[in-house]
Every structure is written in C-alpha cells, then in structure tokens.
N, C-alpha and C positions, 0 to 999 in steps of 0.2 A: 494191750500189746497185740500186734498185728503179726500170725503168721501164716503159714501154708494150710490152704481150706477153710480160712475162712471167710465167710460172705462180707462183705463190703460194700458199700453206697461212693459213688464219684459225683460232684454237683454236674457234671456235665456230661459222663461215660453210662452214668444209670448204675444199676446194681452185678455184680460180679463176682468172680471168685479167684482167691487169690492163688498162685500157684508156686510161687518162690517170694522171698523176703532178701535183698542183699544191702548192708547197710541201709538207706533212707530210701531205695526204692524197691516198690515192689513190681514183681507180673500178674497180670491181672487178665485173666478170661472177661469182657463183656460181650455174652451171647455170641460167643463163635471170636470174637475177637479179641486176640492176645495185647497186652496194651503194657507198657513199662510208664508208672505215675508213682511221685512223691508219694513216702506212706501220710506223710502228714494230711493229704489232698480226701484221704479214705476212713469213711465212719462206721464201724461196725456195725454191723445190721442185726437183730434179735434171731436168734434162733428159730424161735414161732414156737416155744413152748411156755410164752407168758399169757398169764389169764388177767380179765378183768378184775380189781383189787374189791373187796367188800365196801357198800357205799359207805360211809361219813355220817353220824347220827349229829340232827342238826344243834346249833348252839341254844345263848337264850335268846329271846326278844329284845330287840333294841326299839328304845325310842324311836328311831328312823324307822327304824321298819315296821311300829303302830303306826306311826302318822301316816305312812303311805298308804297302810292299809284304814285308817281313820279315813281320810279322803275319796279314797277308794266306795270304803260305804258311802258318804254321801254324795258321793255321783250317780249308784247307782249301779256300780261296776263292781264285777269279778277283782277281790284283792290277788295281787301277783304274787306275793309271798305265799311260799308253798305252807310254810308253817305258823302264819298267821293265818291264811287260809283253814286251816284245819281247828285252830281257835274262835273261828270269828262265825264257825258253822253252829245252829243251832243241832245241840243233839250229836254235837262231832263228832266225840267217840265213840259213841257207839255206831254211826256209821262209820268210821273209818275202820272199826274194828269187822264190820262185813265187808270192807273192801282188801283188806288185808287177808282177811280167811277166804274171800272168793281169789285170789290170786295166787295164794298160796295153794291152791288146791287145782290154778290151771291146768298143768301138766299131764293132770288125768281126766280131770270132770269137764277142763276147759271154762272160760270165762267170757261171757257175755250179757249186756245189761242194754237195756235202753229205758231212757230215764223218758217218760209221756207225762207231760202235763201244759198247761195253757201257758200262755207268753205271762212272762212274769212268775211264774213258779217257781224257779229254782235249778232250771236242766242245766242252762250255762254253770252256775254256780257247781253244780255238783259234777261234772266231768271235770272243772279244775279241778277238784276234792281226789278225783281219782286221779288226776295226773299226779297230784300234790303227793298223794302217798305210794303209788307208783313210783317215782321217782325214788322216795325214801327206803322201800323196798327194795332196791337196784335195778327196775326195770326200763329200758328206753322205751320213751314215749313219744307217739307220732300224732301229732293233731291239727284239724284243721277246721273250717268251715263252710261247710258246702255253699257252693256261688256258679250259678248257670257260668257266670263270666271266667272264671277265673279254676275254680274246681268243680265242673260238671261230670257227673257220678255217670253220665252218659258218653265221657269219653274219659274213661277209666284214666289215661295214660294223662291229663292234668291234675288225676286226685292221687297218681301216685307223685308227681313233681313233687305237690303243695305238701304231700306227708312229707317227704323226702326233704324239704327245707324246713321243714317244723321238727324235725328231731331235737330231741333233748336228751343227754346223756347224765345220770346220776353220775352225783361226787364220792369218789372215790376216798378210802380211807386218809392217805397222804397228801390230801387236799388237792388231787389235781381232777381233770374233768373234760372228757372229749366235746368239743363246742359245734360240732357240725358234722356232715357227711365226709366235708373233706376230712377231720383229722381220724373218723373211722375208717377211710379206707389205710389211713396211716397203719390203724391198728390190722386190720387186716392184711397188706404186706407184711408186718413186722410179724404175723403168724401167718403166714402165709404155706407152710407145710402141713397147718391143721384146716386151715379154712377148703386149701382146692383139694382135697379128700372127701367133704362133706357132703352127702351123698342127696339133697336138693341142688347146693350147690352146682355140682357138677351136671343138673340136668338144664339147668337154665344156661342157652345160649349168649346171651347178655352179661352176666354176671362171670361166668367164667370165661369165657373169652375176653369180655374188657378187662378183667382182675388180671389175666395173663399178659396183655400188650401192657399196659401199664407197668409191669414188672421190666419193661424195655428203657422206663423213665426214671429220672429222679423226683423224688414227691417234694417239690418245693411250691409253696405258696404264690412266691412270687415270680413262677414261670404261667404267662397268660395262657399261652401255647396246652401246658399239662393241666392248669384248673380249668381249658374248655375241657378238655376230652374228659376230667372226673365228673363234668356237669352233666353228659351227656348220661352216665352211667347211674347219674339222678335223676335221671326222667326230660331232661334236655333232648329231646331225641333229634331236634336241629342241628344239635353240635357233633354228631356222625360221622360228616367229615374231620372234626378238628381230631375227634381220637384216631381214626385213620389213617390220616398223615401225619401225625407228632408219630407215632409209633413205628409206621413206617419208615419213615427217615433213618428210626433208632433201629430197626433191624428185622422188626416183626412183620412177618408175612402171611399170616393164620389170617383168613375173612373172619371179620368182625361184624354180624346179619346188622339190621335196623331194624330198633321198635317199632313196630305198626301205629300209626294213631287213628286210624277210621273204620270204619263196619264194629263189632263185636271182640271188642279187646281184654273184656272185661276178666276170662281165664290168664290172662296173660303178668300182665299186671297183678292179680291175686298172688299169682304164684310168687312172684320177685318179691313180694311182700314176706311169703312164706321164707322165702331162701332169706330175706333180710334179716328173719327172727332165728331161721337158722343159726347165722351166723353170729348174731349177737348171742345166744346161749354156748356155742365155741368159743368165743370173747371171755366168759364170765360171768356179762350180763344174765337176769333172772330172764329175759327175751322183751319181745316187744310188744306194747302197748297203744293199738291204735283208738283217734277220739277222737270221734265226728260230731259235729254240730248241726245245725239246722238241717234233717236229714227229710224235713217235708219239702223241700225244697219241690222236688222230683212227681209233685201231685198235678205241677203246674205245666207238666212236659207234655209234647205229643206223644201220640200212639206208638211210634216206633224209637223216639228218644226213654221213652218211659220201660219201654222191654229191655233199653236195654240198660240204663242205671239200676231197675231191679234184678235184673241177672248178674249185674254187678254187685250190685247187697247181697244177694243171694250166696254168691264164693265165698264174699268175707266172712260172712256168717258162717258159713258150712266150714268155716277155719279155724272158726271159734269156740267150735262145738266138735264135743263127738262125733264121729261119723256115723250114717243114719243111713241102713239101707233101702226105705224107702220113698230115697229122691235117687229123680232120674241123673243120669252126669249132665252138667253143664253146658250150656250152649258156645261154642267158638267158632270164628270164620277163621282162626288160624293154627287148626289142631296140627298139623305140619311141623310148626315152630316148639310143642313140646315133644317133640314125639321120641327126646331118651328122655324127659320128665316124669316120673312116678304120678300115679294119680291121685297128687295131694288133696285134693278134698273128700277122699275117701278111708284119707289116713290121721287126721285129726285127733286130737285139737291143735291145733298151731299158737298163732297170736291170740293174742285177749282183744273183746273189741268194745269199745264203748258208745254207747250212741245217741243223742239228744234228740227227740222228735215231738214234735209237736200235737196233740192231739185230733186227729181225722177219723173221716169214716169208715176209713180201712184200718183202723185199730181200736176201734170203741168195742166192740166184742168180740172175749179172747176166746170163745167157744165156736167160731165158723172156722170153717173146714180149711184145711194150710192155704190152698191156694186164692182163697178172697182176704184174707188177712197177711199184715205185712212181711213178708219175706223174711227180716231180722230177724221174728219171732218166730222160736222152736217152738217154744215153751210158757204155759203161764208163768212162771219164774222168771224168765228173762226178762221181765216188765219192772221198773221200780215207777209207780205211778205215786208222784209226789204231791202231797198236799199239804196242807198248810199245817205248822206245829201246832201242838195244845198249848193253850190261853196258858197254862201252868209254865211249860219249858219256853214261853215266849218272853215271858215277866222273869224268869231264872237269867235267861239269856242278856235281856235289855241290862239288869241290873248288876250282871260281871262287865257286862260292856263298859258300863257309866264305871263304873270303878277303874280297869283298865284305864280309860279316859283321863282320870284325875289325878293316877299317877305318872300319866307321861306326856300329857299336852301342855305343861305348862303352869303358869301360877293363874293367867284367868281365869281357868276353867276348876279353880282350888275350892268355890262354893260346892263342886261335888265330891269334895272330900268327908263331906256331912253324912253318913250312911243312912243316915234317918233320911234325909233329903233323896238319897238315891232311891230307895225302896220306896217314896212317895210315887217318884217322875215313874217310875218303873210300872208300879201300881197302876197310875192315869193310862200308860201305853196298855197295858193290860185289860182293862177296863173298856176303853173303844176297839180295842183289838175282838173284844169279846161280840161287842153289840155290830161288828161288821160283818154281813154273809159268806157264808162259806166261801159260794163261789166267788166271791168280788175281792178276797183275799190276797192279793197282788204282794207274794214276800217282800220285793223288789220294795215296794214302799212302806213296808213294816221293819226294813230291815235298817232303812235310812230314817225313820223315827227315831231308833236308838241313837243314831249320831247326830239327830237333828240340838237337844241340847246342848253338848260341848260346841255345836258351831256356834248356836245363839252365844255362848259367851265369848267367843274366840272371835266375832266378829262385829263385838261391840266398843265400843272406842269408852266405856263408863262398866263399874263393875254392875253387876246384874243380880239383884236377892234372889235367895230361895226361891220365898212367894210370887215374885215378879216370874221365875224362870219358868215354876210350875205350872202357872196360869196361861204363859207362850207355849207351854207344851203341849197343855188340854187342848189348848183351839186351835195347834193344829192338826192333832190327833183327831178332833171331833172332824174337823177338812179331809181327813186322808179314809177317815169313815166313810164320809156322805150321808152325816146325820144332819147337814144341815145343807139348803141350796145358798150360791154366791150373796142372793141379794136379801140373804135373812138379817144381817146384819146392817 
C-alpha cells in the first residue's frame, strides 16, 4: 500500500517520494520535480535497513557435480565446485579448517597468505580452496589472474575492472544470491541510507558521487544507457561520459571527477577496494576477499613498470594487515583526489588478500631485510610454502577417490567396487609416488593418477579385470615417475 512519504521507484521518473495518494494516483517529488503518476506505475523502494541474509550451508553431492569435478581431475584443472573442491583436496579439512580460523579472526589480526611453490604445486588449486570456503563463510570474493594484457598490477585501474567483474556473491539462506556488480549496487540503493554514511565511503570521490547520480536513475537491466554508466563505477573508466549524461538529463548536476589510469594510480584504486569491503560489511556480508594469481608475473616488468605494480602490492597488502608504523605512506601522483579520504592504510586491517606466487629470487629467503624481499610479505607466517603430501595421506586420498568413483560413474567403472581392488590401485600409486623426488613431485599429475583408473575403464568399449587394470596403472605410474626413459620398452 502506497502512501504519503513513502519512497518509490518510476521505470522512467527514477526514484521519488510520494507526497499525497488520491484514489489511483499519486504526487510524486522526482528530485525537485512534482510529478502526478498511476500508483500502479510505483514500486516501493526498501527503506535501507535490510542486511545481507546468513549464507546457505551447502547440500549433498550429486553425481553431476562428481563427474564434473572427475573430469576436472583428469584434465588437470581446478574443479569449480566449491564443495567438491574442498573434498577432492588432499588434507581438506584440515586446511580448510585454517582458512576458516584465519578469516574469522580477520577483523582484528587481518588475513593474508601467499601460497609459493613451483608450477604444478598446488597454488591455483589452493586459492580456489580459499574462495570455496570464503564463499561458505559469507564472504564476497574477488579473483583474478594477473596478465601484462589484460590485468597489469602496473596500471592498478585494469586490476581493479578484472576484480570487479570477478565478484562472487555467497548464497544466501532463501536461496537467492547477488550475481554481479550490477545487482550489488541494487543492493546498495535499496540501503542506501546506511551505505552513503559510511565513513570510507564518503571519502572516495567516485564511489559517492556516482552512488548519488545514479539515485537520479532507475536501476533496470535492460536500460543500455544506466548499465554504461554502473560500468563505469566498475572500473570502466571510458564510460565517464555515459554516467555523465544519463544523469544529467535526469536532473543531476554535482561533477562527477574521472578515474585517473596513468602515472601511479595504485593508492587510488587500493582504496575503492577498501570502500568496497566497506560496504559489503554494511550489506551483511563477512566483507571482501580478494585472489590473485600468478602474481610473478611482475619480475618480468621494466624498471619503472615494476615500482609501480609493487607499490601497488605493497597497499593491498598494508590492507590486509595490521597497520605497521614502520613503513613510510605510499607513494601517489594523485594525493589531491583523496584529500577528504582517511589514511586507510594506516588503519587496517581491511580486506583479506590471497596471493599465488611462484617461486623467485626475491622470496627464497624470508630472513633479508623488508625491502629486498617481496612486498606481500610482512611476515614469516604470511607464506604457506606448499609441498608435496606424505606418501601416507596420498594413498588415503587416492583410495576415497576410487571409492567415490565407483559409486557414481557408473556400472563400467563397478570393478572398483572390489575394496581389496581399491586399496591395491591405491597402494601401486603410493609406491611410485614414493620412489619419485621431492622436487619432481608435480601434484598436478599425481592428482590426475587417482583418476587415471576410472577413465581406463570408462573409456574402453570391453570390460576391463582387476589384474589387467592394475598392471595399466603400475606402468603409468612408473611413466609419471620417470623410473624409466621412453625407449626402455
């Protein structure tokens, strides 16, 4: 029931406030203008005192969603399932139960990790792990992949785009679930009396100024016109104009600056991040969870691209942590643009930040002095240097896998319904796994061994014994070794 005072949505007038009710129509204030519209035409707008709902604890496993992540192993690849993911980890729980305890304890001690170890270790795999339970925890997560092309850490304002279209929003108790930037800023109008209070907020000129014009619009999808101008508030900073004049038209006359993208942006962007996780904690959200990937990327830069991706690490980081008073403040060519901004990285911790990085010679020893070792790292403790599991939790691991397997790919794969049979294949992987070096330890193909059995029989057109399957496994298990060269045979 629609009456006097209260706020209102017009698909075409924007948002307003009602000022009389007579029969079916109403009077309607949009932004200075008195306007007489059908009530039917007017959708009540939320008061801005709803919070993000508690996430959704997940169901069980389905056969679909093994198989995808069966496939997944034997490619090679990160399974997508958040929750087979956390099954398909050797050692799961127990790390999951450290990523849970380090994130539950961001808000004071702060969270940050950087997973090091050699291609094929496990870093990709294990930042999914953290998004996987992130997510379950209610946290939004932002992830990307560092790429000179595409998200180069030296021109801050493409790694904030890439985060900003990589958002993930946990599921909500009532099953529903914000799927993007756009439907967060939904959620943001619809609180819009708690958000522009927020006292980050308010110092980013970006963020509060475009949250404001956009209050001149209606938030519909399919206006091309309003989803430029929310792109733009993504890190589109070309589309400057289209917010400009969509809003102008509608009434708003407050300048609306432009994001800088060249010289040293890298304070800039940090902080929009900062104000992001702000808001998502006034949301309901647990806050925001950023996860980088290939973060060696940046070894390969020149001299003054390299100053400035690492003064760019260097904010995230200082956001992620404690505040530390002895680091100098940050370097910016555009201290101007924060100048009502509080000195966030002096006030931390903010977001959680994750990091994958590849092993170099600026992080082989974590004992030299802060500024010859990597930026990221405060801390010995920020390091999870991954290596390879014990021969014990590998043969544990292989041998739930082949069980899993048998009860849900199918009647081919029904010879591993034999547990004696399992705990054989299991044994053989365990056994070469043993007699391979440390370092040559590549999880990546110790992890697609386990699955290499159910494909042999899944992809043989005759059934396939025991003994026959056993002896396909050894030799290629003794192959993924290197106990033997090509032409021994």
């Amino acid at each position: 029931m629609i009456s006097a005072g209260a706020q209102v949505e017009h698909a075409e007038f924007g948002i307003g406030k009602v000022l009389a009710v007579l029969g079916e129509t109403a009077t309607v204030d949009f932004f200075g203008e008195t306007l007489d519209v059908n009530v039917a035409e007017l959708v009540i707008k939320a008061n801005g005192s709803a919070a993000a709902a508690v996430p959704a604890t997940n169901g069980p496993t389905t056969d679909l969603a093994f198989r995808r992540s069966f496939e997944a192993v034997n490619l090679g690849v990160v399974p997508a399932d958040p929750e087979q993911l956390v099954k398909l980890t050797i050692g799961g729980d127990e790390v999951s139960d450290g990523i849970r305890a380090l994130l539950r304890d961001a808000p004071k001690k702060g969270a940050s990790r950087v997973f090091m170890g050699y291609y094929g270790s496990g870093k990709s795999h294990h930042l999914r792990l953290v998004k996987a339970i992130a997510l379950r925890e209610g946290w939004v997560t932002a992830s990307l992949e560092l790429d000179p092309k595409a998200a180069d850490p030296a021109k801050p304002s493409s790694v904030f785009q890439e985060l900003i279209t990589g958002l993930e929003f946990p599921m909500r108790a009532d099953g529903t679930r914000s799927e993007d930037f756009f439907d967060l800023i939904k959620e943001m109008r619809d609180n819009w009396t708690t958000v522009r209070s927020l006292r980050y907020f308010r110092g980013s000129p970006w963020f509060s100024k475009g949250l404001d014009a956009l209050q001149y619009l209606s938030h519909r999808r399919d206006d091309h016109e309003y989803v430029s101008a929310v792109s733009w508030l993504a890190g589109q900073v070309k589309q400057i104009s289209a917010i400009r004049s969509a809003t102008w038209r509608a009434g708003h006359r407050d300048t609306i600056p432009a994001m800088p993208q060249s010289k040293d942006t890298g304070l800039l962007y940090a902080y929009q991040l900062v104000v992001l996780h702000e808001v998502l904690q006034a949301l309901g959200y647990r806050g925001l969870a950023i996860i980088i990937d290939e973060a060696e990327h940046v070894r390969t830069y020149s001299a003054n691209r390299y100053i400035r991706a690492n003064n760019f690490f260097d904010i995230l980081a200082r956001c992620a942590h404690r505040p530390r008073q002895d680091l100098r403040d940050p370097q910016s060519d555009y201290p101007h643009l924060l100048a009502d901004a509080p000195p966030f990285w002096r006030e931390g911790p903010h977001f959680s930040l994750f990091v994958g990085l590849t092993e170099g010679e600026d992080t082989q020893d974590l004992r030299r002095k802060a500024g010859e070792m990597s930026v990221l790292i405060h801390s010995p403790e920020d390091v999870v240097q991954l290596e390879p599991p014990s021969a014990e939790d590998y043969e544990a691991w292989s041998e739930a896998f082949l069980a899993e397997a048998a009860g849900r790919l199918g009647p081919k794969v029904g010879v591993l319904s034999d547990p004696g049979l399992r705990g054989r294949i299991a044994g053989a992987l365990r056994e070469h796994f043993e007699q391979t070096p440390q370092s040559e330890k590549l999880l990546r193909n110790w992890t697609k061994m386990a699955g290499f059995p159910a494909a042999v029989l899944m992809s043989q057109p005759r059934l396939v014994g025991g003994e026959e399957l056993l002896a396909i496994v050894q030799d290629a298990a003794r192959q993924v070794a290197g106990e033997g060269l090509p032409w021994d045979d």
